[in-house]
MITORKOL-802735 format. One line per field, with one value per residue (C-alpha): residue number from 1; x, y, z. Coordinates in steps of 0.001 Angstrom, whole numbers, plus 500000, padded with zeros to 6 digits. Each point is the difference from the previous one (the first is absolute). Example, Ala and Ser with C-alpha at 12.3 -4.5 7.8 and 13.67 -1.06 7.14 Angstrom:
nr	(1	2)
u	(512300	501370)
v	(495500	503440)
w	(507800	499340)
//
This chain:
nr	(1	2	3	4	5	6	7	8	9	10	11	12	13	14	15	16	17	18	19	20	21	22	23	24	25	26	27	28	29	30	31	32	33	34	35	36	37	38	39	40	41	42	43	44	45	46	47	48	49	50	51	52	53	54	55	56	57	58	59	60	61	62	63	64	65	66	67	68	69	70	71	72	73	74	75	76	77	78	79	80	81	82	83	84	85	86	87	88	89	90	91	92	93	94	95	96	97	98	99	100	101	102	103	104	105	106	107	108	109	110	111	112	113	114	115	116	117	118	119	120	121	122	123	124	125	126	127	128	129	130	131	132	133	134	135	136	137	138	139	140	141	142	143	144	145	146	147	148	149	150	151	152	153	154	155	156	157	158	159	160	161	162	163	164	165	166	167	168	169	170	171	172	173	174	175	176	177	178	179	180	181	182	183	184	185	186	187	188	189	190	191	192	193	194	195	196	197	198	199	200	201	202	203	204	205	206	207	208	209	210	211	212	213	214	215	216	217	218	219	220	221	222	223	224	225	226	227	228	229	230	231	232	233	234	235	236	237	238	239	240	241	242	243	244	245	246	247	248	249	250	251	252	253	254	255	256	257	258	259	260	261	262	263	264	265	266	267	268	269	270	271	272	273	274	275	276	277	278	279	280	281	282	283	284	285	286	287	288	289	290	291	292	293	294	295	296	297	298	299	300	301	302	303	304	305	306	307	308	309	310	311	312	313	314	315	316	317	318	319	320	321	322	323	324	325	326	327	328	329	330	331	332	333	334	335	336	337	338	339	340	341	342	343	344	345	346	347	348	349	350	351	352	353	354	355	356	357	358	359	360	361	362	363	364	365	366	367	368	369	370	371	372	373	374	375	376	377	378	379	380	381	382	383	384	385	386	387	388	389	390	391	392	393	394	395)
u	(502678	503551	500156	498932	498649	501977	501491	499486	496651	499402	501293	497357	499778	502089	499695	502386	498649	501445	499920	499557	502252	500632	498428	497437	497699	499404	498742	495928	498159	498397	496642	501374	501245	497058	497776	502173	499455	496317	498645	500826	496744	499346	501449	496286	498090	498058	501709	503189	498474	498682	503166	501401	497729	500658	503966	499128	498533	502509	503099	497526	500524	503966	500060	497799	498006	496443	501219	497638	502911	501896	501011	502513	502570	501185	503464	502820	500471	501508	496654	498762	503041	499400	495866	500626	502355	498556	496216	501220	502755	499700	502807	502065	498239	502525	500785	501814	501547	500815	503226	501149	500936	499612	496262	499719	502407	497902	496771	502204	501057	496312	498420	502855	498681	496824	500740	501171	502227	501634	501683	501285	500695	502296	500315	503708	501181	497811	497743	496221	499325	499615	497730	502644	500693	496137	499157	502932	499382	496219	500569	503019	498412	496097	498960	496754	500853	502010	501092	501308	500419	499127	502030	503274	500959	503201	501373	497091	499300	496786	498458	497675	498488	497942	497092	501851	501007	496524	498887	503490	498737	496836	501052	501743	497094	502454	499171	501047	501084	501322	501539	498985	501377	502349	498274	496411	499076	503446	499011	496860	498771	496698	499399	497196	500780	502888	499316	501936	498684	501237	501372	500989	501302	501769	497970	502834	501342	498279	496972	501247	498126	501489	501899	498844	496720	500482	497552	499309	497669	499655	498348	496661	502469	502544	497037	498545	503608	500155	496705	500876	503303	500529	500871	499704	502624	503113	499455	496219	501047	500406	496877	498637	496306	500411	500738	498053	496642	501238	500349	496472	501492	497904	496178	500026	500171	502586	502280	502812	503285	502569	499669	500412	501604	497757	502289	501740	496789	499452	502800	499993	496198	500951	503227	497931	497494	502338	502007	496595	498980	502904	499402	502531	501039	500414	502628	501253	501299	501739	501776	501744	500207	501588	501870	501794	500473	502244	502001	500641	501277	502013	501960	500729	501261	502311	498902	498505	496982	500255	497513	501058	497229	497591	497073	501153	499821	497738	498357	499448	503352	503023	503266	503334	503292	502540	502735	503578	501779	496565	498662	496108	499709	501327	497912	497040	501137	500786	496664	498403	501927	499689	496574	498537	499406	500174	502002	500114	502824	499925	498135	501224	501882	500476	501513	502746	499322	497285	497847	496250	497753	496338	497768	496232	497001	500408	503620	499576	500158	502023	500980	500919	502159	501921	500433	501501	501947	501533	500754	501475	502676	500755	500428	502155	502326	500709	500705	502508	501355	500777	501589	502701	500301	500546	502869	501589	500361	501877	502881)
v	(539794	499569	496775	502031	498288	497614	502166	496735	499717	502967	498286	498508	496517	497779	496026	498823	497349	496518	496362	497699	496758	499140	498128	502325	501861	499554	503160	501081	500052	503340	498111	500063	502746	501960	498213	501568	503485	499515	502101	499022	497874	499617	496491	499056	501611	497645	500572	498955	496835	499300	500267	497937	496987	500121	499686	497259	497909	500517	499029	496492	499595	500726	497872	497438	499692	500062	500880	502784	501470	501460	503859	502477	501401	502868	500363	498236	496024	499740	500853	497206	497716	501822	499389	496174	499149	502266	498465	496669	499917	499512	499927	496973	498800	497947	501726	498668	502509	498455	502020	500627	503336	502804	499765	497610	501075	503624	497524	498495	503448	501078	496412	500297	503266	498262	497495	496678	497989	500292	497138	499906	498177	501326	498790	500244	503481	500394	497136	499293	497831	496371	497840	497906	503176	501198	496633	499321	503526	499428	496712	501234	503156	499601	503713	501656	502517	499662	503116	499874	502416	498921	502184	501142	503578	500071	496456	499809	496396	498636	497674	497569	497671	502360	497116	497150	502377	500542	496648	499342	502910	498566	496428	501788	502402	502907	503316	501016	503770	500823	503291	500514	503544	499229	496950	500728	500652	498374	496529	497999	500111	498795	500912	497358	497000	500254	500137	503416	501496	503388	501917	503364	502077	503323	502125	501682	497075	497682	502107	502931	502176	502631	498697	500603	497659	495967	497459	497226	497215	497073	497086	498576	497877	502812	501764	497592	499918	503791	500155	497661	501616	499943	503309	503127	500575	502010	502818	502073	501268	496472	498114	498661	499512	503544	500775	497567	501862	502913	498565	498193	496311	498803	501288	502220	503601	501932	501903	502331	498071	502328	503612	497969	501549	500357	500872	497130	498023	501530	498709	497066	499496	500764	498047	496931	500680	500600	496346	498352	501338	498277	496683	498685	496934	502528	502511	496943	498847	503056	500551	496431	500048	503645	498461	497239	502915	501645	496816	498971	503676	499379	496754	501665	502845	497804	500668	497941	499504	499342	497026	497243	497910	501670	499127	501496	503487	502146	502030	503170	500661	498375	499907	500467	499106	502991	499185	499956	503261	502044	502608	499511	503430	501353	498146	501006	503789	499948	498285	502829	503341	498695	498782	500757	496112	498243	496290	499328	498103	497067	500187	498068	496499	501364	503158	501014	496554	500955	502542	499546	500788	500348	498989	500850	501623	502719	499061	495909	501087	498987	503356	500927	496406	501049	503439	499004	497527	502230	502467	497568	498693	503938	500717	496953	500813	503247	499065	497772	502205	502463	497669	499102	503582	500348	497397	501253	503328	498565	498543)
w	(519799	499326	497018	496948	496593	498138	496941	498465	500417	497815	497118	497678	499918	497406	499402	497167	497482	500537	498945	503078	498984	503763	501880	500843	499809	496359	498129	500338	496937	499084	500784	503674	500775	498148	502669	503095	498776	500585	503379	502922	501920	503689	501342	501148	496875	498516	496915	501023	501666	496458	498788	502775	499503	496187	501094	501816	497402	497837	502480	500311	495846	500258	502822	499027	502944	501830	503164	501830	501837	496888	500740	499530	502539	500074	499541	497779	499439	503355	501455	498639	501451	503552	499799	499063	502514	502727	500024	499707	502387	503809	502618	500074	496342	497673	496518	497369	497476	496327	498557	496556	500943	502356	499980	502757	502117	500075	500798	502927	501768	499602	501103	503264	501092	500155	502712	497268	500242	496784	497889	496446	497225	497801	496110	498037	499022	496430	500610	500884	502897	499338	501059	501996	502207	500217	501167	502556	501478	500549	502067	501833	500811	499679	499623	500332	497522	497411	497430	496675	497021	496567	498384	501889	498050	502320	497668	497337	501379	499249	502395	497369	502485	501948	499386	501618	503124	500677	499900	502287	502329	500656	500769	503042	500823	499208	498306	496859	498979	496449	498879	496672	500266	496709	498674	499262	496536	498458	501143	501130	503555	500962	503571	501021	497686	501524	503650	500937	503133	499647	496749	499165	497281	498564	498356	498249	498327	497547	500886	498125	503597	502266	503040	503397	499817	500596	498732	502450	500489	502845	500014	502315	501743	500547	500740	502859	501304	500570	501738	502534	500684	503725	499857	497315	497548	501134	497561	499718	496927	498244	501703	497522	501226	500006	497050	498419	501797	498547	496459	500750	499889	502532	499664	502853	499914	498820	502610	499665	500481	498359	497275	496910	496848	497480	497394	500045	500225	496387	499110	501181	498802	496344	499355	501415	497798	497039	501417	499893	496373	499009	501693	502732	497819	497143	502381	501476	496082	499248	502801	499726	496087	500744	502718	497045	497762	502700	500989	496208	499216	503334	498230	497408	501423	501644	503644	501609	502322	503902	500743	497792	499873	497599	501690	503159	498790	500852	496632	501322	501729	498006	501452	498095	501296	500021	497617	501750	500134	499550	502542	499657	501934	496499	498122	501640	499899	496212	499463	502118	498971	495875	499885	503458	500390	503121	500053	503514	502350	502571	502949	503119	498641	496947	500832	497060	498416	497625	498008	500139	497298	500886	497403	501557	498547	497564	500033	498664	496225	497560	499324	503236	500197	496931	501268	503287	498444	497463	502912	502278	497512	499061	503535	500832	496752	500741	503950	498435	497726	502915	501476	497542	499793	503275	500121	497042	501393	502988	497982)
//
């Protein structure tokens, strides 16, 4: 053999302590990640199928649904993006992607792959989609899917009317898909009042759960659709009457689909449990209260806050504009190297145009608001300061 072991490899291990203030993931409560040191089980024990159906039931509280095909996949929220789009999609299909940031322009590279023929309709920079543009884009369009996130984290738009689109999507037999990746838990969803089809979420985010492990749930009619597919889904790995025999949705025998993790089933399993002790409306009220704490202590800070209608932000990731003259790479590094705190930057649109501060699960205290507020103006002073330093050294 001529590679020889990494030298690095015979370093012990080190993970630094930090406070998640991004976007995500938000930091694990010791509940959690006790529950992932447990042994590792077999991906077919019946143990871990316990454990499985006891995840299930409580993705159907947080989601607020009955729907028998609720399930995990494995991998991050863009699993979940990938499985929605990829059992409901066939070629030549008509998909309409709703944009308030760079959300649904991921779901339109994804749905393209499949075979769609991808529209979009695009709100203002900042902005939710109004109703005006929803409704214009159906009937010019008239989609059999249509995908939308609830909570953008790449603008911290809120879309409110997630009701209203269902009822909308239905009138013109479409689908309906809704990232909750960033939403859920900061602001009410109810998955069948509302007549979604197909919803998933992060586990790392409002959850407070290990990444890697994406809550998702479809309803009958999505369901019926997929079953009468004229042909399979393009990817094994995301069919979802697959998985869903696997996860014993459907009241036939289990099979093997995939090795599970069942670490992060623990962890999962325990921060829903922990979500659910608290009650959803409960979580729901301290992220936004959290959420006004944050924005006020922006004002008077005298930054100010990127979406500018204040019920178009999204609670659990707020966006801040950059002041003029500011690097926010510095900011972020101050914040990191002083207090090992993480204040995160734009993501696609909003690239260099704002911080983002990530108020989710153990993160949406009051404590941690002041703390990250206290931070951010320390960090942005002394930038600043440099600066004039930096100029007066010149002359």
């Amino acid at each position: 053999m001529e590679v020889p072991p990494p030298l690095v490899l015979k370093r012990h291990l080190y993970v630094p302590s930090k406070t998640l203030m991004g976007p995500g993931p938000s930091n694990c409560s010791h509940r959690v990640l006790e529950a992932m040191s447990n042994p590792v089980l077999g991906h077919m024990h019946p143990e871990c199928l316990q454990i499985m159906d006891e995840v299930k039931e409580g993705i159907k509280y947080i989601f607020q649904t009955l729907n028998d095909a609720t399930m995990c996949i494995s991998g991050a929220g863009h699993s979940g993006m990938e499985a929605a789009l990829c059992n409901l999609i066939q070629d030549g299909d008509v998909v309409l992607m709703g944009i308030t940031g760079v959300w649904g322009h991921r779901a339109g590279d994804m749905a393209r792959r499949y075979g769609a023929e991808v529209h979009y309709v695009e709100a203002s920079f900042g902005r939710a989609l109004s109703w005006e543009e929803l409704t214009f884009a159906f009937e010019a369009h008239r989609p059999q899917v249509f995908f939308i996130a609830q909570g953008d984290s790449s603008t911290g738009v809120i879309q409110q009317n997630i009701r209203e689109i269902g009822e909308l999507c239905r009138k013109y037999d479409c689908f309906l898909v809704v990232d909750t990746v960033a939403s859920l838990g900061g602001t009410e969803f109810l998955m069948d009042e509302w007549k979604v089809d197909v919803a998933y979420t992060g586990s790392q985010k409002t959850l407070g759960g290990p990444a890697g492990i994406t809550p998702i749930s479809f309803s009958k009619r999505a369901l019926t659709h997929i079953r009468k597919r004229k042909t399979k889904p393009k990817v094994y790995y995301f069919d979802i009457l697959l998985i869903g025999q696997y996860w014993g949705c459907y009241g036939t025998p289990r099979i093997y689909h995939h090795t599970i993790s069942s670490t992060l089933l623990y962890g999962l399993r325990e921060a829903l449990a922990h979500f659910c002790a608290l009650g959803l409306k409960a979580v729901v009220r301290r992220h936004q209260e959290c959420s006004k704490r944050l924005q006020l202590g922006i004002e008077e800070l005298g930054l100010e806050m990127f979406v500018q209608r204040e019920e178009e932000r999204l609670p659990t990731v707020n966006t801040i504009k950059v002041p003029f003259g500011v690097d926010w790479k510095k900011v972020a590094e101050y914040a990191m190297r002083k207090y090992s705190v993480e204040i995160s930057g734009g993501l696609g649109p909003t690239v260099e145009h704002v911080f983002r501060i990530g108020l989710m699960g153990e993160n949406a205290t009051v404590e941690r608001v002041d703390m990250v507020l206290s931070i951010l103006n320390e960090a942005i002073q002394s930038i600043k300061l440099k600066a004039v330093k930096t100029e007066r050294s010149k002359i």
